[in-house]
C-alpha positions in Angstrom: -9.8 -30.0 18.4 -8.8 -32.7 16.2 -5.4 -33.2 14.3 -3.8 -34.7 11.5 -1.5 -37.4 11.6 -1.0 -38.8 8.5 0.0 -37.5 4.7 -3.4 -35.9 2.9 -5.1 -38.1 0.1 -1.7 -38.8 -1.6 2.1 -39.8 -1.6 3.2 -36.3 -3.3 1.5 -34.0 -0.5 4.7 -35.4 1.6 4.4 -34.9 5.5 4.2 -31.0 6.1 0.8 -31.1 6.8 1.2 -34.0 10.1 -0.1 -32.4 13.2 -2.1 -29.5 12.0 -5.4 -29.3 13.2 -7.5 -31.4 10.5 -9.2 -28.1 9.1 -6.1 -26.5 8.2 -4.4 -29.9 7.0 -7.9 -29.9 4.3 -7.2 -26.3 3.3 -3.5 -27.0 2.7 -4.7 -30.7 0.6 -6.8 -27.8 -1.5 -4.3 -25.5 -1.6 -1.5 -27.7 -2.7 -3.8 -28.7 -5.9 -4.1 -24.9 -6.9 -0.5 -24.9 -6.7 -0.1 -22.4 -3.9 0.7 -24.0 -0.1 1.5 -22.0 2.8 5.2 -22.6 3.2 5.1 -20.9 6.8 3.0 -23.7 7.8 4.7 -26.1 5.6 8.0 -25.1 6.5 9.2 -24.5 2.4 8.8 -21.9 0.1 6.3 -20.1 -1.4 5.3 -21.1 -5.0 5.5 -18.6 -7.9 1.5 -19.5 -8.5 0.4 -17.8 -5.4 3.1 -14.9 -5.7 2.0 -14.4 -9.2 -1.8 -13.5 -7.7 -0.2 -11.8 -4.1 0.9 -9.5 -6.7 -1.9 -9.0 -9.4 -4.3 -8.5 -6.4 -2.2 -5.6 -4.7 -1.7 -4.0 -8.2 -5.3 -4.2 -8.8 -6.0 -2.4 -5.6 -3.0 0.5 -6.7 -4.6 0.6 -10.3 -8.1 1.5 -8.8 -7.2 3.9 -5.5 -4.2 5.6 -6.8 -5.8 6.6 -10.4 -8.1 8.6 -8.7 -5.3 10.4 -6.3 -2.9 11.0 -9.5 -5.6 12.1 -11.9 -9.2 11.4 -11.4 -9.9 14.0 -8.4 -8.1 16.5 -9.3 -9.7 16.9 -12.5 -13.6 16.2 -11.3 -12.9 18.6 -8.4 -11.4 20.8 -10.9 -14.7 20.6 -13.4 -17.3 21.2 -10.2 -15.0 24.2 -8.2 -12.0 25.8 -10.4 -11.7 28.7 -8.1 -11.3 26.5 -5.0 -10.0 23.4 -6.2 -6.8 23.7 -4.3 -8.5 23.9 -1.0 -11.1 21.5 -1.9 -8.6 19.2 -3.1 -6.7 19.3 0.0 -10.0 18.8 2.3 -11.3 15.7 0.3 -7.6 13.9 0.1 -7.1 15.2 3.9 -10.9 13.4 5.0 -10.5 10.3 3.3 -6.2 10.2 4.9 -7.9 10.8 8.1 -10.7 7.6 7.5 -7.8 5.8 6.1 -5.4 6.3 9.1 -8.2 4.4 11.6 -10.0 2.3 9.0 -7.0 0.0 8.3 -5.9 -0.9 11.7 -9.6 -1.3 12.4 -10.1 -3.7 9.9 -6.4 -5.3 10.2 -7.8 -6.1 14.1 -11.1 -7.6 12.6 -9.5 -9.7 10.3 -7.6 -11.3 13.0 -10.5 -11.7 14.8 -11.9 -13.0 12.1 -13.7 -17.1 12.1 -15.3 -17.3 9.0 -14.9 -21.0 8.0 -13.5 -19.9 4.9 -10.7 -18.2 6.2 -9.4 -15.0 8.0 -8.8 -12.4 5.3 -10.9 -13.7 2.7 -13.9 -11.9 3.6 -11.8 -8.4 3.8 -9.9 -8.9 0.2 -13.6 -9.6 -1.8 -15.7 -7.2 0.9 -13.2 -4.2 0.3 -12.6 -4.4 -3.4 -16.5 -4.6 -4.0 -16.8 -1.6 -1.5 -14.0 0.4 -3.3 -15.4 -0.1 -6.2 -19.4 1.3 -4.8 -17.3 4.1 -3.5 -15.6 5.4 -6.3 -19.3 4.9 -8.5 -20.3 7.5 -6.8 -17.1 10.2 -7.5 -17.4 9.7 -10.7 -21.2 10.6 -10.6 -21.2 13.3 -8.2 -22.5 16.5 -8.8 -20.5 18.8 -6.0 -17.9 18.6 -3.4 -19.5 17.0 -1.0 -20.6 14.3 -2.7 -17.1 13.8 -4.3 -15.7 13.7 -0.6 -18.5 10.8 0.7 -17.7 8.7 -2.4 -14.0 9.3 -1.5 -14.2 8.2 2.2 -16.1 5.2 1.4 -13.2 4.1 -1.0 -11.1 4.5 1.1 -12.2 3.3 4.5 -13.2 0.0 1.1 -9.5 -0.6 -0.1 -8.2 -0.2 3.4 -9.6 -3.3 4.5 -8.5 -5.2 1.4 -5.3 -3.5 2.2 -5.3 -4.7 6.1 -5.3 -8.2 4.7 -3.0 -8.3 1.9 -0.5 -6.7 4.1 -1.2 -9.7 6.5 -0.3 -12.5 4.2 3.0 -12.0 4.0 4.0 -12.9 7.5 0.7 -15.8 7.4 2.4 -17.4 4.0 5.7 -16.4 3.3 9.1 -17.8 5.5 11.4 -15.2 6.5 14.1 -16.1 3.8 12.0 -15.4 1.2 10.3 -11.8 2.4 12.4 -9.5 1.1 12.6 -10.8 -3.0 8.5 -11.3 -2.3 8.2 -7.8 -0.8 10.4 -6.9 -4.0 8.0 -7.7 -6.3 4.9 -6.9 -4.1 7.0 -3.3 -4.6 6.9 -3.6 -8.4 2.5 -3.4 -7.8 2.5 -0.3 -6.3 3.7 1.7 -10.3 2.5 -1.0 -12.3 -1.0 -0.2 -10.5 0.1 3.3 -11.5 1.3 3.3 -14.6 -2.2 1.2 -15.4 -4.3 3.4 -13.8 -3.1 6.4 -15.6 -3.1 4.6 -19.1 -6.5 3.7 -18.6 -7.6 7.6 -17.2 -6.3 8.9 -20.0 -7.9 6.0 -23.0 -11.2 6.8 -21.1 -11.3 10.3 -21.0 -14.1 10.9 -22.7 -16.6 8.5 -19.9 -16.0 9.6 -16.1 -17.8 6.5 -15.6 -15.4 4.7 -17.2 -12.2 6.4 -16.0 -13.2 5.0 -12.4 -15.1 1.9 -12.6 -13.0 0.0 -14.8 -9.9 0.2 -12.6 -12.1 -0.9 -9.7 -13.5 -3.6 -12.0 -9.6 -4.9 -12.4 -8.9 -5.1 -8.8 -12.1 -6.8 -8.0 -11.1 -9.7 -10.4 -7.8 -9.5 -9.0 -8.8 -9.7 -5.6 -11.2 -12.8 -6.2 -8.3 -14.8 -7.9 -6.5 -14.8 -4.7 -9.5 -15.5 -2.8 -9.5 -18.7 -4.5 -5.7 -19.3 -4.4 -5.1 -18.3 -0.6 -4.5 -21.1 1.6 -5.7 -18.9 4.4 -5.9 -19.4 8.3 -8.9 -20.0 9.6 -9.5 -19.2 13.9 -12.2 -21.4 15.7 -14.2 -19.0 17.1 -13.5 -20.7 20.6 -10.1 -19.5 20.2 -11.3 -15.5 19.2 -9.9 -13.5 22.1 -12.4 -11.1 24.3 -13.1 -8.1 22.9 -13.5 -4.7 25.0 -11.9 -1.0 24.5 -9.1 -1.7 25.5 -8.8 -3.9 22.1 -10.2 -1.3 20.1 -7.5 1.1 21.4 -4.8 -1.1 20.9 -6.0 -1.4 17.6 -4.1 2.1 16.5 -0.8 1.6 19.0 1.9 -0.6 19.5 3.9 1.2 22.8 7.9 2.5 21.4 9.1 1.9 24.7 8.5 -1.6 24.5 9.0 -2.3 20.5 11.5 0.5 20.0 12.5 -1.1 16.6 9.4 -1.2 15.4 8.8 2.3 16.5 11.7 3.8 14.9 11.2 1.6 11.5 7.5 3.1 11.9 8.7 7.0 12.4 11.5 6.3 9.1 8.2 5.1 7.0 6.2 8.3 8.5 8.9 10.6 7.1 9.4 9.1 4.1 5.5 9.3 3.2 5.1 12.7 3.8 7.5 13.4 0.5 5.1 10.5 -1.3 1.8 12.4 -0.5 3.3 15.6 -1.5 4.4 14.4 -4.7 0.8 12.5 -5.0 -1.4 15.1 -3.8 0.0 18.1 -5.5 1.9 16.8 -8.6 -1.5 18.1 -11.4 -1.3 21.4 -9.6 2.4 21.6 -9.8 2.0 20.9 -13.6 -0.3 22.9 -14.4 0.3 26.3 -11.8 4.3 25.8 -11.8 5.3 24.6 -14.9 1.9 26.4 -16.8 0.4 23.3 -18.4 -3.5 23.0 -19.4 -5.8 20.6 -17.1 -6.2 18.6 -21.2 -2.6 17.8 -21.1 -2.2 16.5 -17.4 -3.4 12.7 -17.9 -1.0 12.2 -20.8 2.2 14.5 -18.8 1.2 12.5 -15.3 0.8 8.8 -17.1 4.6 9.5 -19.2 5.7 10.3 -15.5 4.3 7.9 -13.9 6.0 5.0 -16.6 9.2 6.2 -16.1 8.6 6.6 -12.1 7.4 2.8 -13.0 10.5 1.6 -14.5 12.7 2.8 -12.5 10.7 1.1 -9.1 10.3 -2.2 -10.7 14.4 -2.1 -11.1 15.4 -1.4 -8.1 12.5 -2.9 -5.4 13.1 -6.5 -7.5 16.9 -5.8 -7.1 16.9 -4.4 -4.0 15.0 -7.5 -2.5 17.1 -10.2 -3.4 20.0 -8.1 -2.6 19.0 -7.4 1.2 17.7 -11.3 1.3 21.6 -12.1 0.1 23.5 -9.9 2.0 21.3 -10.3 5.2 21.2 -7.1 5.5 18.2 -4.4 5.8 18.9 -1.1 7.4 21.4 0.2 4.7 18.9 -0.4 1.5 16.4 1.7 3.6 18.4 4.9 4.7 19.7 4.6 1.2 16.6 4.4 -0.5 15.3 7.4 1.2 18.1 9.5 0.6 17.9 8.8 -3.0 13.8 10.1 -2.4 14.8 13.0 -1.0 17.5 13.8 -3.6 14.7 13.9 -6.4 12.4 15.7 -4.5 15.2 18.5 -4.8 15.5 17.8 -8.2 11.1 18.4 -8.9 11.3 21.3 -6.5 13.9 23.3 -9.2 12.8 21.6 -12.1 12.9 24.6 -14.8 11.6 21.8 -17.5 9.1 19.0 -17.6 12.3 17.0 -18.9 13.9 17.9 -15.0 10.7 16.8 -13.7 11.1 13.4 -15.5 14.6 13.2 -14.2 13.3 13.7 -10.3 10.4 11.2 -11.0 12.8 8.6 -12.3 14.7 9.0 -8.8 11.8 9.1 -7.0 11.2 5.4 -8.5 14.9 4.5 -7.3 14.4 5.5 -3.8 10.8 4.0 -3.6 11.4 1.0 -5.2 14.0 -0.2 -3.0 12.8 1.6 0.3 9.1 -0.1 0.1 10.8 -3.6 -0.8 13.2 -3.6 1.7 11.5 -1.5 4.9 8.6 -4.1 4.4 11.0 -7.2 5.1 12.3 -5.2 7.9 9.1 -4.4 9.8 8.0 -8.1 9.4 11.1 -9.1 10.6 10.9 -7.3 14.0 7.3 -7.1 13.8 5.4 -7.6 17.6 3.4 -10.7 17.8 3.5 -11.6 14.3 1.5 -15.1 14.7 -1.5 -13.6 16.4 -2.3 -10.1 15.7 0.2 -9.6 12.3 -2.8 -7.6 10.4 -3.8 -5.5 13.5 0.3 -4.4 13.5 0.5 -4.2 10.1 -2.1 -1.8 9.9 -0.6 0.2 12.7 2.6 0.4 10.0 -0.4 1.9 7.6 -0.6 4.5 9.8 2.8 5.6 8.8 1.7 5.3 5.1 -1.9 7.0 5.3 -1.4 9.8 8.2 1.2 12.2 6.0 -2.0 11.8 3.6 -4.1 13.6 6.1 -1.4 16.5 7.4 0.1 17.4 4.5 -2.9 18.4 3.1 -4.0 20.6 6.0 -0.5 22.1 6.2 0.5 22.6 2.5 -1.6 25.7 1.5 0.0 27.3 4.7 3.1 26.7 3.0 2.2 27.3 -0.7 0.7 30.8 0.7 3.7 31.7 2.9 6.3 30.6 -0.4 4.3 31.7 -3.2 5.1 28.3 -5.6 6.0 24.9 -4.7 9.2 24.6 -4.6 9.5 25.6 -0.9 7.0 22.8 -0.7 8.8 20.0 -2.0 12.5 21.7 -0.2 10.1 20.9 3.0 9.5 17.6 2.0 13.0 16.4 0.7 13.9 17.3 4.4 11.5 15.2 6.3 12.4 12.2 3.9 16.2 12.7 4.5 15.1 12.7 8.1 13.6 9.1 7.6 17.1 7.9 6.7 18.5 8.7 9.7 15.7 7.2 11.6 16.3 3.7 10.3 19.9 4.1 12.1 18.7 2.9 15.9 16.7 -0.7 14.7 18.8 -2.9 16.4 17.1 -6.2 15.7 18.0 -6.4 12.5 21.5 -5.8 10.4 
């Protein structure tokens, strides 16, 4: 294959581009004019242009998958089935986990494999925010349970291959000395997307349609501004690797034995997860069956908690990110950020107030903020084979995020049933995050 040996088309492009094959030197010349070059490649840092859209396109994705979780579901499966709409609730959330936990390593190993002239994970950012968006189209027209759990699995096999390659840019674009303040404010997406998501459920209560496609809408604009932005990698397909079941299998396991550091960084995100998909899954039931508030007021009580959850993880995953990138240091944000997590789910578990409920949801923001910001530059710090199969890994990480989705679910009513109330529910779950700070402890390949 050809290289470049010279400067591109101009004295300020500088030399970072000399020796790159030709096709990647062009898409860095185009890049460099947006205002967005990959400083992995280039060997600088990466420009506030292309952080600014990194970040509007993962918040866009957030705004229109997690509206639904927090609000949307529960209420339409709440309209169709109020008898069962614990159970049902449980089985649709538990499906689409289930899809989720395969889908995204799946995709993260396609997008690797990936030789679309126009770039690896291009395809998957536009193709999954278009399919997200079909998916949740038809939840918000369904007619029963069943159709509410297709449209759900659709989303979110969709937005877990938009997620497979979003996840991947950060080891494809950004140096290592800048992860942790960009995984900072990558962090601040996740309850911005939120905190949007539930504004706009609530303004647009009155249209179903409305409540769910204009999210989606958002993160498909979103997701085609950093189409155009990404100065992505391309792979000549005489370069794409063989492709057998062994692949496929290795799509969904990296070996501990081998990686332990990843492996224990991967168990700390597991635990930690399964108190975030309690608090997701069951927070509209806990408001409305624990603390005796009417399905009309749950989009206002969940979008005020969601705000202050919001605030309070845009603090400390900015702060919390530049101050692991200062100190060098990684493993003490994260076992602290999850014991802060697991400190407010005690707090929501005896909540005798919605004011107490606040105060849990504002910790719960500490402890995410800074755990997500943080744990993120850790994995892709130790991360195996980060320059030729970073999505396919990645996604195996998802699998921490997406498979406490699926079990909690399917174990929860056991629980509610055996405890009578959620409290012994949450208890459980403050547990199994305080378990994911001592997990961190044993990563030895970073401080």
């Amino acid at each position: 294959m050809d290289t470049w040996e010279g400067p591109v088309a101009g004295p300020e492009q500088g030399d970072w581009t000399r020796g790159m094959p030709m096709q990647f030197a062009e898409d860095k010349f185009r890049s460099t004019v947006r205002g967005c070059p990959s400083a992995v490649a280039g060997g600088g840092r990466v420009g506030w242009p292309f952080v600014a859209a990194y970040a509007l396109a993962y918040t866009g994705m957030w705004m229109a998958l997690l509206s639904p979780v927090l609000v949307g579901l529960t209420l339409r499966i709440r309209a169709i089935d109020p008898v069962h709409a614990a159970s049902d609730l449980s089985l649709v959330m538990g499906m689409g986990a289930l899809l989720a936990l395969f889908g995204n390593p799946f995709f993260g190993h396609l997008s690797d494999r990936t030789t679309w002239r126009h770039g690896m994970r291009r395809p998957w950012l536009l193709g999954g925010a278009l399919g997200g968006m079909a998916g949740l189209a038809l939840v918000a027209q369904a007619t029963s349970v069943a159709q509410i759990l297709v449209g759900w699995c659709i989303t979110q096999l969709a937005y877990n291959a938009e997620l497979a390659a979003l996840v991947a840019i950060l080891p494809d674009q950004v140096p290592q000395r800048q992860r942790g303040t960009v995984s900072g404010i990558i962090g601040v997406s996740l309850p911005v997307g939120m905190v949007a998501g539930t504004f706009l459920v609530q303004a647009m209560a009155g249209s179903t349609l409305a409540m769910f496609l204009v999210p989606a809408t958002i993160a498909v604009a979103c997701a085609a501004w950093l189409v155009w932005l990404l100065p992505d990698r391309r792979l000549p397909p005489s370069q794409r690797p063989h492709y057998d079941l062994r692949e496929l299998l290795d799509c969904f396991w990296i070996n501990p034995r081998r990686f332990p550091d990843f492996g224990w960084a991967w168990g700390s995100r597991f635990l930690l997860f399964a108190g975030v998909a309690t608090l997701l899954t069951y927070q509209g039931l806990y408001l409305m069956e624990h603390q005796g508030r009417t399905p009309a007021e749950v989009p206002r009580l969940i979008f005020l908690s969601t705000l202050v959850q919001a605030c309070t993880v845009t603090v400390f995953s900015v702060v919390g990110g530049r101050l692991s990138d200062s100190a060098g240091r990684r493993k003490v944000f994260v076992a602290a950020a999850a014991l802060i997590y697991a400190l407010a789910l005690l707090v929501i578990a005896f909540a005798a107030s919605y004011a107490w409920f606040l105060v849990g949801m504002a910790l719960t923001g500490a402890g995410q903020g800074m755990y997500l910001a943080v744990h993120l530059a850790l994995v892709t710090d130790v991360l195996p084979d980060s320059e030729t199969h970073a999505a396919r890994n990645l996604g195996i990480l998802n699998i921490a995020n997406v498979l406490p989705q699926s079990l909690v679910p399917a174990l929860a009513p056991a629980v509610l049933a055996a405890s009578g109330g959620y409290a012994a529910l949450f208890v459980i779950a403050a547990i199994l995050v305080a378990l994911g700070a001592w997990a961190i402890r044993p990563v030895r390949g970073v401080g």
